[in-house]
N, C-alpha and C positions, 0 to 999 in steps of 0.2 A: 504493500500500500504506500509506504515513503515513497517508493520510486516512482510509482504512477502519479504520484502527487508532483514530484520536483519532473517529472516528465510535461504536465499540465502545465504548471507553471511557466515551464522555460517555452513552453510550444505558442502558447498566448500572451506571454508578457514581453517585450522589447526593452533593451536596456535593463535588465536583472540582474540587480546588484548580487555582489556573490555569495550563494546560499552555503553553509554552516552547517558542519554536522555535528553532532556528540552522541556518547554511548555513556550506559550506565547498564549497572545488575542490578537487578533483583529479586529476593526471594521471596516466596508465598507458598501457603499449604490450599491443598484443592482435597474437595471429597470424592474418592475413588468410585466405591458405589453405598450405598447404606438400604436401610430393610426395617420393617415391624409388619406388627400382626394384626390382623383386624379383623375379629371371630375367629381366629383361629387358623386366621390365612397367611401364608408370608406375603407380604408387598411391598415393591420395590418402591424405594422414596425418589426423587430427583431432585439431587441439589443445584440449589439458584443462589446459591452464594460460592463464595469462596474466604480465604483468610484462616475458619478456624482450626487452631489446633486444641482442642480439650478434650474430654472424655470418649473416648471409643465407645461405650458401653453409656444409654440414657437412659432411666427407669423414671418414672415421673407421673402424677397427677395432670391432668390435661385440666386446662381452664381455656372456656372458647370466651374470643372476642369478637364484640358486634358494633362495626364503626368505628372510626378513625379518629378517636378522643385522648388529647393531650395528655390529662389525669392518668391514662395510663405508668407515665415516668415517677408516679408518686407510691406506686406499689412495688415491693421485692419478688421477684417473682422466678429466683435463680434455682429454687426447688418445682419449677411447672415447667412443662410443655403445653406453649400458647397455640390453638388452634384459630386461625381468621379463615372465617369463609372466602369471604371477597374482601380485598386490599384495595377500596376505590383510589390509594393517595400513598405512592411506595414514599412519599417523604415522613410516614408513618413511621413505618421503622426506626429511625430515627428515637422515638420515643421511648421505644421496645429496646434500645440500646442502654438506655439509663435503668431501665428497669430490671433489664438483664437474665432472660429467660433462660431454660436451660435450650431450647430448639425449640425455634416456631414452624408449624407445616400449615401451608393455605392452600385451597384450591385453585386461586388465582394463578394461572401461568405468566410467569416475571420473562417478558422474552432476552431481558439482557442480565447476564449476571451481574449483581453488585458485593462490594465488597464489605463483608462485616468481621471480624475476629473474634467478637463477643460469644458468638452463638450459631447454630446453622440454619439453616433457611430450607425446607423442603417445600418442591410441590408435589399433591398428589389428586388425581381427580375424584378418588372417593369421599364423600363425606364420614365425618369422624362421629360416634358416636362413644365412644368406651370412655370410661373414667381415668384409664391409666393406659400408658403406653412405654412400648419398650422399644426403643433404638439401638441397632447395631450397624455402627458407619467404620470404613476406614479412610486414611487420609494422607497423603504422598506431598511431600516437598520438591514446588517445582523452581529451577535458578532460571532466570532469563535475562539474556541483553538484550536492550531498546536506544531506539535512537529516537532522538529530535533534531529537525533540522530547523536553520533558522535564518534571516535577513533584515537587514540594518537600512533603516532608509534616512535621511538627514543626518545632522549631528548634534552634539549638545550634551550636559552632562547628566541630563535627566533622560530618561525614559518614559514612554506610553507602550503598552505591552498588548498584540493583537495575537490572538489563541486561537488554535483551530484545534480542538483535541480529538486526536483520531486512537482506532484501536483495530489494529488488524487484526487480534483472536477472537474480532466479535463481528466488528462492522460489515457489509456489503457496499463496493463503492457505488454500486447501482442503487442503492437505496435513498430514498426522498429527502431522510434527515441530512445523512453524511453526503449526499450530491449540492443540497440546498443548499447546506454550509461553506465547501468549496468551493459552488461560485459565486458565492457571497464575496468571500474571501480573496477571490480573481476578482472580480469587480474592483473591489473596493481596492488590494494592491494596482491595478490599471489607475486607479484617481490619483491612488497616493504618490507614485511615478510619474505618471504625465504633467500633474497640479502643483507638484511639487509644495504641497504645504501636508501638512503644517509645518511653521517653524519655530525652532527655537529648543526643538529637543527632539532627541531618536526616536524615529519608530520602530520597533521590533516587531516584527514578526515569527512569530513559531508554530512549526506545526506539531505538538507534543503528544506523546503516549500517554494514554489517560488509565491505564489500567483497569477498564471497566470502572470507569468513576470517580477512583480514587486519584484522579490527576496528577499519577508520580512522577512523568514527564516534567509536564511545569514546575511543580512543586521543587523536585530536584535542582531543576535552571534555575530559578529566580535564588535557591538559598547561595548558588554559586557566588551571587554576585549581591553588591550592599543593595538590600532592600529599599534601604529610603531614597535612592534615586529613581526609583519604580514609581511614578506620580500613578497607573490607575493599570488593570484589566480590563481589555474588552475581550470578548469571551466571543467566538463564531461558533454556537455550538446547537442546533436542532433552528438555523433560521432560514431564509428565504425561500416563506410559504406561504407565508402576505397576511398570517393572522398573528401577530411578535409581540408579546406583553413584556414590558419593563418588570422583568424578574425583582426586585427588593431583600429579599430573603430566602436564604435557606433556612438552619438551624438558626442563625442569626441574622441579623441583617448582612447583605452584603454591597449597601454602598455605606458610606459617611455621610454628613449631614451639606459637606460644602457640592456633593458630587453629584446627591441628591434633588438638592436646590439648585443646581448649576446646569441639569441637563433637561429639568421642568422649564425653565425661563426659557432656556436656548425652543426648544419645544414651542414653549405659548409663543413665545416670536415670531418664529415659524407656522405657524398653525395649524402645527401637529401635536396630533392625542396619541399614546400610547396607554395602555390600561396598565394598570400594576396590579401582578400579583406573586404569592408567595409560590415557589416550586416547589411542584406536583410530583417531581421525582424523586428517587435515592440519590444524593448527591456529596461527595465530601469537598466540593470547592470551597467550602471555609477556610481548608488548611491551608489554602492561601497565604489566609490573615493582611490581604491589601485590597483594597476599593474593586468591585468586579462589578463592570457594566456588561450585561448580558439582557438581551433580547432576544426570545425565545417563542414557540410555538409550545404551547399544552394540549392535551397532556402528551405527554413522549411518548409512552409507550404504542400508543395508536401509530406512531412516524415509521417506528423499524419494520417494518414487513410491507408498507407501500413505497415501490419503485418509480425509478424519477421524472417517469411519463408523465406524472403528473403534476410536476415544478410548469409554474407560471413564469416564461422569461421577464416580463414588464413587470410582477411584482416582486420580482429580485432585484430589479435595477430599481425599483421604487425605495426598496429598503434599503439600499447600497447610498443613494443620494441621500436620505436622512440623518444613516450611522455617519457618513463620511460629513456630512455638514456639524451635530454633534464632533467629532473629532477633532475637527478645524475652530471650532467656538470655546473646546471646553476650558483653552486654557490662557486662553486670552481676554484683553481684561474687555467688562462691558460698555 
């Protein structure tokens, strides 16, 4: 997927400043295959996580959950196996993270794995009726190198940081999320080369290994280097599909208050509405921990399994002139 991307790149873009590679390891534990019993039956679980390594062997009280209620992170629940029918809101789990299950299994099919370590994640299509269940998984340690590649546009001693997070052990490049985002991402490099603004500090571009979620790509880059010359993230990641709400939060908020206020006005100026709302997804882009302006399409999981037949080119370019106007505004004075 790297290659087809800096292939894309270089095949549409003229004057391409020199793209950057890096390499990093990392390790993670995966669940092999796992099993319990339901009347009496063995049945195979599917895991939709990955990360944990803890007990081989679960024996547990099941306690089902109905809806997607904060209050959950207010209970200990490290002796239960949580049952969720339906996950209308995978930024649920999340919750379920504080709370600290021994294993949750839902019916819900999670089409992308995300990463949790606390706990394992099953799907299975039968419903759960027993009081108690018993899990037996196994779990292999996998090492892997990733690359991120990257490119520097202007100069200056500050940074603006533009993210495309890809994941080749999940994504399809023919897919409507990860196509939309790419040529988002083409676009908007075509302005930032031809326009030659904004000025007065770099733009970075990276296309990073996101590790299903866990953004270890970025994450990794940016500690490389002193954070506080990093002024904000823009995030290219599930957009140009013409319906993009100003994301604000995940687990926390994720802009600041100057960044906030600074891309509303730019916005009312313009007289463009973007809706805001909280993500709908499993997401660890917090660990960031720097300003992430991300515009996104909800909910996501509906995105991965339609193909890119059905990307609208005019409202790609619509969204392309918006983010790049925001870009060009955000840091100059008004």
């Amino acid at each position: 997927m790297r290659e087809y991307i800096k292939r894309v790149i270089s095949n549409k873009i003229k004057d391409i400043p020199q793209i950057q590679e890096e390499s990093f390891q990392t390790e993670y534990s995966v669940i092999k295959k796992a099993l319990t019993y339901l009347d009496g039956k063995k049945i195979k679980l599917k895991p939709v996580s990955f990360g944990y390594h803890g007990k081989k062997e679960i024996k547990a009280p099941v306690i089902e959950i109905k809806g997607n209620f904060p209050h959950i992170a207010l209970q200990n629940l490290s002796d239960k196996i949580v049952y969720i029918e339906n996950i209308e809101n995978l930024s649920f789990l999340h919750y379920l993270k504080i709370s600290n299950p021994a294993a949750v299994i839902t019916n819900t099919e999670i089409r992308k794995p995300i990463f949790i370590e606390n706990f394992p994640v099953f799907y299975i299509p039968s419903f759960i009726k027993q009081e108690e269940l018993y899990i037996k998984l196994s779990t292999k340690k996998i090492k892997k190198e990733y690359r991120n590649i990257f490119l520097d546009i202007g100069v200056g001693t500050y940074f603006i940081y533009i993210n495309l997070p890809v994941d080749s052990r999940f994504q399809d490049i023919n897919s409507l999320s990860f196509y939309g985002s790419l040529s988002t991402l083409i676009y908007l490099l075509e302005k930032l080369i031809s326009i030659k603004y904004p000025k007065g500090y770099r733009t970075r571009i990276i296309i990073s290994d996101m590790l299903f979620s866990d953004y270890e790509g970025l994450y990794n880059h940016i500690n490389k280097i002193d954070k506080d010359k990093i002024l904000s993230i823009i995030n290219i990641e599930n957009c140009g599909i013409g319906n993009e709400k100003l994301i604000i939060k995940n687990r926390r908020n994720l802009l600041d208050s100057f960044h906030y206020i600074r891309i509303k006005k730019i916005l009312e100026k313009a007289g463009k509405t973007y809706n805001e709302e909280k993500l709908e997804d499993y997401s660890n882009i917090d660990r960031i921990n720097l300003p992430v302006i991300w515009f996104a399409s909800q909910p996501n999981e509906s995105l991965y399994n339609l193909k890119k037949e059905f990307l609208n080119e005019k409202l790609i370019l619509n969204f392309v002139n918006d983010l790049f106007f925001i870009i060009n505004k955000l840091y100059k004075d008004s």
